[in-house]
FIKOLTI-232358 format. One record per residue (C-alpha): x, y, z. Coordinates in pm, whole numbers. Each point is the difference from the previous one (the first is absolute). Layout:
// FIKOLTI-232358
{{X; Y; Z}} ...
// end
This chain:
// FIKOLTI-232358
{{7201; -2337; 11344}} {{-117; 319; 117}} {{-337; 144; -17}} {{124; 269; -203}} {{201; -211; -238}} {{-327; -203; -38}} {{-223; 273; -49}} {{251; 106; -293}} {{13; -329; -150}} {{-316; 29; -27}} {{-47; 319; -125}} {{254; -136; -274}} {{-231; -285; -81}} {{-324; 221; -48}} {{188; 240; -217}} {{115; -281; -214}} {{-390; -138; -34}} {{-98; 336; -68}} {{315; 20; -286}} {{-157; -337; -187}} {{-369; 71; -11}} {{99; 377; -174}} {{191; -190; -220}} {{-248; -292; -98}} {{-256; 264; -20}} {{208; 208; -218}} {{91; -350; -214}} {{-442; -68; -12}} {{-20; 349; -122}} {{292; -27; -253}} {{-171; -307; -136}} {{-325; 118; 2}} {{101; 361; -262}} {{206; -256; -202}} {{-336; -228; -40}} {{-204; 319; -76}} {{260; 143; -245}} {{22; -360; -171}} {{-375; 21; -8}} {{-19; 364; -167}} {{250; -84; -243}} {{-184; -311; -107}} {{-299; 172; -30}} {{231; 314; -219}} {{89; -307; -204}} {{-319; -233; -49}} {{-168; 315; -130}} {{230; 80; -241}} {{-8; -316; -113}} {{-433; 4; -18}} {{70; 319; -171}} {{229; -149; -254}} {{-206; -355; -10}} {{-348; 88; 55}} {{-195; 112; -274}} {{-157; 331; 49}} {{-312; 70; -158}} {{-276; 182; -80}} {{-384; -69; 133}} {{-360; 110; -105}} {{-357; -110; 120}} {{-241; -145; -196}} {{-327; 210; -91}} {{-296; -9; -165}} {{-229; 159; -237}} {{9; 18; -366}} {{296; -101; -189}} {{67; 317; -304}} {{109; -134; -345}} {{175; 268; -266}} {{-14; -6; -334}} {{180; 175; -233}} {{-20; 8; -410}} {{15; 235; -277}} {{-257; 134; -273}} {{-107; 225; -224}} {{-221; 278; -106}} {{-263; -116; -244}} {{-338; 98; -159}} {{-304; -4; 235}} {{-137; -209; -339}} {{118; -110; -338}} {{-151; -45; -305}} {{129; -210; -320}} {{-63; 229; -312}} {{48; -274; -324}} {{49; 163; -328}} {{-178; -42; -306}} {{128; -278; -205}} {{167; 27; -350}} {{83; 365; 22}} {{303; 226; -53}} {{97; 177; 344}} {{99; 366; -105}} {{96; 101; 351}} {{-166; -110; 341}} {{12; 143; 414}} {{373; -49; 145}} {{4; -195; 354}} {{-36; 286; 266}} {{-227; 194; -220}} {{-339; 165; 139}} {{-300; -49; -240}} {{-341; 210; 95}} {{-316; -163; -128}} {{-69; 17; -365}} {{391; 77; -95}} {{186; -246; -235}} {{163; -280; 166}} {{137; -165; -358}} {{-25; 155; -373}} {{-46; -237; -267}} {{117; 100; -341}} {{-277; 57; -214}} {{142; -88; -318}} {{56; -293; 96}} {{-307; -29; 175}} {{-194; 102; -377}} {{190; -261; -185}} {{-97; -282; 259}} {{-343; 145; -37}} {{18; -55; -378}} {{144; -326; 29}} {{-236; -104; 179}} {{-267; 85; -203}} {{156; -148; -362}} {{-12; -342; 262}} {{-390; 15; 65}} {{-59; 66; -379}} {{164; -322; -92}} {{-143; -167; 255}} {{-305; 85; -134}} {{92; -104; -348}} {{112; -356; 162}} {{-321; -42; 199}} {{-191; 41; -327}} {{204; -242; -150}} {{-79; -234; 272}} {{-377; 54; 7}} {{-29; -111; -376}} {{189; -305; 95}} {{-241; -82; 268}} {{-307; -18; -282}} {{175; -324; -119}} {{54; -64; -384}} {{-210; -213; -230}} {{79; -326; -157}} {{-163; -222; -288}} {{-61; -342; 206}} {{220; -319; -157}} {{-256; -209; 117}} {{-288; 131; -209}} {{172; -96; -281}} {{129; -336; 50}} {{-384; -71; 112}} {{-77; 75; -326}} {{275; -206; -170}} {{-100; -330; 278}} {{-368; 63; -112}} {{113; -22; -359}} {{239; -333; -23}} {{-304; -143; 259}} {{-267; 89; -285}} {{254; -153; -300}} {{71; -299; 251}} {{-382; -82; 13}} {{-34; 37; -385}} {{350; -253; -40}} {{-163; -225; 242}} {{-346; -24; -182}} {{189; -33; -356}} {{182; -270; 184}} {{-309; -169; 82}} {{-161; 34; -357}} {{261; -195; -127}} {{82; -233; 255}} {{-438; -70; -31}} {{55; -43; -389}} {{307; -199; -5}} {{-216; -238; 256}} {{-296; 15; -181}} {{156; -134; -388}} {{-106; -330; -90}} {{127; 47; -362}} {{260; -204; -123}} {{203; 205; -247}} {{329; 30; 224}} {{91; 352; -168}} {{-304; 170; 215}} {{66; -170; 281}} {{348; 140; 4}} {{-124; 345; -97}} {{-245; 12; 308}} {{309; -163; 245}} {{236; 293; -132}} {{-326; 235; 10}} {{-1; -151; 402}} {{372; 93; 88}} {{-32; 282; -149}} {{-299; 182; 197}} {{215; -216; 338}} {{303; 206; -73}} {{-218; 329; -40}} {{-152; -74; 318}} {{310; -88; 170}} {{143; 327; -126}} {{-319; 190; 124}} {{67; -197; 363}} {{363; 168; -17}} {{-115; 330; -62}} {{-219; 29; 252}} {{202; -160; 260}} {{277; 280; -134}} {{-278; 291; 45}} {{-77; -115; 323}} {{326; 31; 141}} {{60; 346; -203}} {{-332; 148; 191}} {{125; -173; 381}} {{320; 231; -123}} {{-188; 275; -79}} {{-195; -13; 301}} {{296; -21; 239}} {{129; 312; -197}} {{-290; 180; 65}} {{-6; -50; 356}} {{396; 138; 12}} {{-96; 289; -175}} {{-294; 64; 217}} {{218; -56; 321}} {{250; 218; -122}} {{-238; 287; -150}} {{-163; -9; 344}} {{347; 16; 169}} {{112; 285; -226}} {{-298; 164; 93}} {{67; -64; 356}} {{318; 127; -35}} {{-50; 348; -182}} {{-264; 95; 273}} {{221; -54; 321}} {{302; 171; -182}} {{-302; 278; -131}} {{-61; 13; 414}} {{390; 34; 71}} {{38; 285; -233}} {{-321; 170; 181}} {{178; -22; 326}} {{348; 167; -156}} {{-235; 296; -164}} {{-154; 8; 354}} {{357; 59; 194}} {{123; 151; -323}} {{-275; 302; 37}} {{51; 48; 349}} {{340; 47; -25}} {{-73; 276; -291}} {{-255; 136; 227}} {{248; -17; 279}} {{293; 198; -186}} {{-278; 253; -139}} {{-102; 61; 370}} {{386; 59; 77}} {{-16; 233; -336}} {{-263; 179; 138}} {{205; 69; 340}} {{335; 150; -242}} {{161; -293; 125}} {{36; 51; 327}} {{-12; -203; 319}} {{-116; 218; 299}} {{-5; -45; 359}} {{-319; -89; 186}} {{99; 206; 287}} {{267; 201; 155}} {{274; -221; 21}} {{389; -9; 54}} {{189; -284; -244}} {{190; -206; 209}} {{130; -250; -303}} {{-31; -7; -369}} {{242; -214; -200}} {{-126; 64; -379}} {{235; 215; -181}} {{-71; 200; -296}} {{-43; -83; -330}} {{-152; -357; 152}} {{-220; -189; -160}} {{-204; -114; 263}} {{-162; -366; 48}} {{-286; 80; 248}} {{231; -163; 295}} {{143; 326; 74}} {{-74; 168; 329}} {{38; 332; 179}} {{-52; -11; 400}} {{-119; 308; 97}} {{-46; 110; 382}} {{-267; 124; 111}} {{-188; 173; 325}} {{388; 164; 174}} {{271; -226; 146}} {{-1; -215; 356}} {{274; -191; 150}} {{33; -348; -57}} {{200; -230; 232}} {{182; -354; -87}} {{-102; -260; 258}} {{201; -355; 64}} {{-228; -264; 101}} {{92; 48; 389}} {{-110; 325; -18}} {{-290; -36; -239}} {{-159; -231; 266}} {{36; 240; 288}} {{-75; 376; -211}} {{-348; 51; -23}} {{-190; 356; -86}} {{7; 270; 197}} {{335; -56; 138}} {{204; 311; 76}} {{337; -26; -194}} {{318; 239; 17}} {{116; 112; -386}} {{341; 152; -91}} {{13; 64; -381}} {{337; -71; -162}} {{-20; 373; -120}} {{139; 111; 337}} {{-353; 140; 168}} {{-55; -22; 352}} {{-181; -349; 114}} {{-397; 29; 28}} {{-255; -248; 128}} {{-273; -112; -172}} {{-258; -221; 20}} {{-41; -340; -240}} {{-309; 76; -216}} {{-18; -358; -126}} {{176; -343; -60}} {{59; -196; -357}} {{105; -361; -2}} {{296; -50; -245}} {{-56; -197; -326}} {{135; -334; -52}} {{319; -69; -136}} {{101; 334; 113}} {{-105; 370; -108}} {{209; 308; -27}} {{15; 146; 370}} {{28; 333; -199}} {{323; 104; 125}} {{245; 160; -286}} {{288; -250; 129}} {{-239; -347; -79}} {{10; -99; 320}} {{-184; -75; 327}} {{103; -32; 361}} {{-124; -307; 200}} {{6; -84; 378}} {{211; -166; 196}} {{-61; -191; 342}} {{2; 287; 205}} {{-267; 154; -193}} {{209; 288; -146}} {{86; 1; -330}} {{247; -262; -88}} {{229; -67; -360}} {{-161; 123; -316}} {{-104; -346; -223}} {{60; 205; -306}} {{-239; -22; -342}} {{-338; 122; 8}} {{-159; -202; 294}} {{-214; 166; 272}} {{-250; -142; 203}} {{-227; 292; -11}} {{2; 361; 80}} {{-200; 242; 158}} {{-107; 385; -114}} {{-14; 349; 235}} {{-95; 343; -161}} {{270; 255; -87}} {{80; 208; 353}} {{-104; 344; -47}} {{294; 192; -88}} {{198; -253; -99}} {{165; 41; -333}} {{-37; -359; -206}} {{-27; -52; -365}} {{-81; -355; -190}} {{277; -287; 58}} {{195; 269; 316}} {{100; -308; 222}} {{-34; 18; 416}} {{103; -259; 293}} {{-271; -79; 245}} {{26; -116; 358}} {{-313; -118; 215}} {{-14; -167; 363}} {{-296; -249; 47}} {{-103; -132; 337}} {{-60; -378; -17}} {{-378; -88; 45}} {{63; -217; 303}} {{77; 152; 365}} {{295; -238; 139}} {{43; -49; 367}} {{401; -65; -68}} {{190; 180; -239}} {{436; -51; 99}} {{257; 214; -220}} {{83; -181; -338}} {{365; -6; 113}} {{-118; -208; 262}} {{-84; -270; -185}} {{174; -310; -54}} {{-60; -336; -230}} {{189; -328; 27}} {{-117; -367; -115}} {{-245; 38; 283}} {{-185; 326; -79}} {{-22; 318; 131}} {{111; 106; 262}} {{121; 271; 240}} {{219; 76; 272}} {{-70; 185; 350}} {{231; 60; 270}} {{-116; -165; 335}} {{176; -33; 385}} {{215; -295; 142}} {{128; -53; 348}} {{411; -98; 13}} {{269; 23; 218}} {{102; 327; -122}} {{-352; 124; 85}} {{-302; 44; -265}} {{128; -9; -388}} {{-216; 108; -301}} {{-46; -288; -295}} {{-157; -44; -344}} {{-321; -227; 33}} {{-191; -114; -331}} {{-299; 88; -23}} {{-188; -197; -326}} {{-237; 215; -244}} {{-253; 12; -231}} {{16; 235; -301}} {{-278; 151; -101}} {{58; 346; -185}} {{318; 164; -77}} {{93; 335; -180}} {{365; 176; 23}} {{47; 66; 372}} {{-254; -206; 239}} {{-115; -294; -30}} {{-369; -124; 111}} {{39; -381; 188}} {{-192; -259; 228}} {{240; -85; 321}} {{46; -14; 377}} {{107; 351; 41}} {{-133; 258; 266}} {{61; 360; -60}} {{215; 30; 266}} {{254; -269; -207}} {{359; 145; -63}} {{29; -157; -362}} {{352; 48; -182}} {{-3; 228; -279}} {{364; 40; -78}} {{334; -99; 190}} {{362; 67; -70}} {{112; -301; -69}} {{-217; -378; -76}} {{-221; -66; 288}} {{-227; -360; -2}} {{-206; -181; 238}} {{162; -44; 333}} {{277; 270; -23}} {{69; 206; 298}} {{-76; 363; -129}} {{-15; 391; 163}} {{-249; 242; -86}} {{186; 304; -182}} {{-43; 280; 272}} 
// end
């Protein structure tokens, strides 16, 4: 072989070398955009698929401060005071003040009928008079009566069959000493003196029987007179405590005719004390009136009062600012509470036209009306100036009270979660994985402590730097891979 044919040979050779490595290198490159493009579009597709898989949701940071309850209710204008007006008993109403009527001082508020007011009068007085006549009756009773004594006489009787007793008994032993004493023997004298003997013995046994009959007739007589002196002194007992009863009915009787003679002297009419507006009267005319009767009257202007539940009862106190907005249509005005008045038990009228009183709910705001009467209490703010209100004119109130406590945690309400654990909340912390670093949902345990309708006030391991879930698109719990909504 030449040395040219050699050197061409192995010019051949190089090129070929040369040929392969372009192509290899053109193969690694070929390989390498097809790894890279594999890689983009896995990375197109694994975030549409977190898109589509991974919850998105939304994050705040816990805070601090206060935690701001509102409560909202209804009420009504009212008297600053009111005053019961009763009306006098046993009288014919000729006409009286309407509800809504103003009354200045002095001015009728009811007009008896004086007719009827004269006849009562009269009445009245025929009553006393035979009162009178009965007490006298009853004094003469109390003297007692008087009464011959049954005793005396059958005393007198005893006394007598004792005296013929004593003269049987000594006749008795006249014969009986001369029927002992014969010593004759004519038999027709000693029979005369035993018949004479018998004789004077029956006497005396006769005389025995007689007294022992007037005995017994003056123990009879006796008792007797003891009943009759138990009963005389009971009679007499008797007639002076019903002489006493009829002293007490003249008594009431003459005050009542002094009463009605006093409401003759005023024409029959019932005035007002003071200026005052009637808020209710319920007698009607031509009533004839009992003395239960009532007219409220208001005194002293009008004020606001305000139906409190017993959340908000416990958290309104005076001097609280409160927004009003009367149902009449007038602009809302703030005011401030005046005072506070504990409800009556069982439930008073909240004073709202409709009978009914709004009560809270958890969040502090009012919640579902109870319905009836109930109200826990309410509270009372002057009448704004320039505000147009007029007895039983109805308003809404709305007031926002900070809670008492300063809380160093306070996480959205929506944040918080309950399960047969407790409370609890979710933030969204940082995990290493192949894919690189991927947001999750850690639980985070709390404590409630105060509530109202948007924050809630708790005791946990939370920094105020925490990301804590307030809302997501779709169900997110502990452990969930989550993105923060950008």
């Amino acid at each position: 072989m030449t040395r040219r044919e050699y050197r061409e040979k192995k010019e051949r050779k190089e090129k070929r070398g040369l040929g392969e490595k372009k192509f290899q290198k053109k193969t690694a490159l070929k390989i390498f955009a097809g790894f890279f493009a594999a890689m983009t579009v896995c990375t197109v597709f694994s975030r549409a698929a977190s898109s589509i898989l991974v919850a998105q949701v939304e994050v705040e940071n816990p805070t601090g401060g206060t935690l701001t309850s509102t409560f909202e209710g209804q009420g009504e204008v009212v008297a600053s005071e009111e005053k019961q007006v009763f009306l006098w008993s046993e009288q014919q109403v000729e006409k009286s003040a309407s509800a809504g009527t103003t009354v200045k001082k002095g001015e009728c508020l009811v007009q008896f009928r004086m007719e009827y007011l004269e006849q009562n009068i009269e009445k009245k007085q025929t009553e006393i008079d035979q009162l009178n006549l009965q007490l006298r009756q009853q004094e003469i009773a109390a003297r007692g009566s008087s009464y011959v004594s049954a005793a005396d006489g059958a005393a007198r009787t005893l006394e007598s069959a004792r005296s013929r007793l004593e003269d049987a008994s000594a006749k008795e032993a006249q014969a009986q000493e001369a029927y002992d004493s014969y010593t004759g023997e004519s038999e027709e004298e000693k029979q005369a003196l035993s018949e004479a003997l018998q004789a004077a013995r029956s006497e005396r046994e006769a005389a025995e029987q007689t007294v022992e009959e007037a005995q017994n007739a003056y123990e009879d007589a006796a008792a007797q007179d003891t009943v009759q002196e138990a009963n005389n002194v009971s009679v007499i007992e008797t007639a002076r405590l019903a002489a006493e009863e009829i002293r007490v009915q003249i008594d009431t009787a003459q005050k009542e005719l002094d009463r009605m003679k006093e409401y003759q002297k005023a024409e029959g009419k019932l005035c007002a004390e003071e200026d005052c507006v009637v808020l209710e009267n319920s007698v009607a005319d031509g009533t004839i009136t009992t003395g239960t009767e009532v007219i409220i009257t208001g005194v002293g202007g009008w004020q606001l009062r305000g139906t409190l539940d017993e959340e908000s009862k416990e958290r309104i106190s005076q001097g609280a600012g409160v927004s009003v907005s009367m149902d009449s249509g007038e602009r809302s005005v703030d005011v401030k509470i005046r005072s506070t008045e504990a409800g009556k038990e069982g439930g008073e009228n909240s004073g709202m036209s409709s009978g009914e009183a709004p009560s809270g709910g958890e969040d502090g705001t009012a919640g579902e009306e109870k319905g009836g009467n109930a109200s826990a209490g309410f509270w009372y703010a002057p009448v704004p100036e320039g505000t147009e209100a007029g007895y039983g004119d109805t308003f809404t109130w709305k007031i926002q009270v900070p809670s008492k406590q300063n809380y160093s945690c306070k996480i959205p309400l929506a944040a918080l979660r309950e399960d047969t654990k407790g409370n609890y909340c979710l933030v969204v912390t940082e995990e290493s994985s192949a894919l690189g670093t991927v947001k999750k949902a850690e639980r985070v345990d709390v404590t409630l402590l105060e509530k109202n309708g948007e924050e809630a006030a708790v005791e946990a391991v939370l920094e105020n730097t925490d990301q804590v879930i307030v809302g997501s698109e779709k169900y997110v719990e502990e452990g969930d891979q989550v993105r923060i909504k950008g």
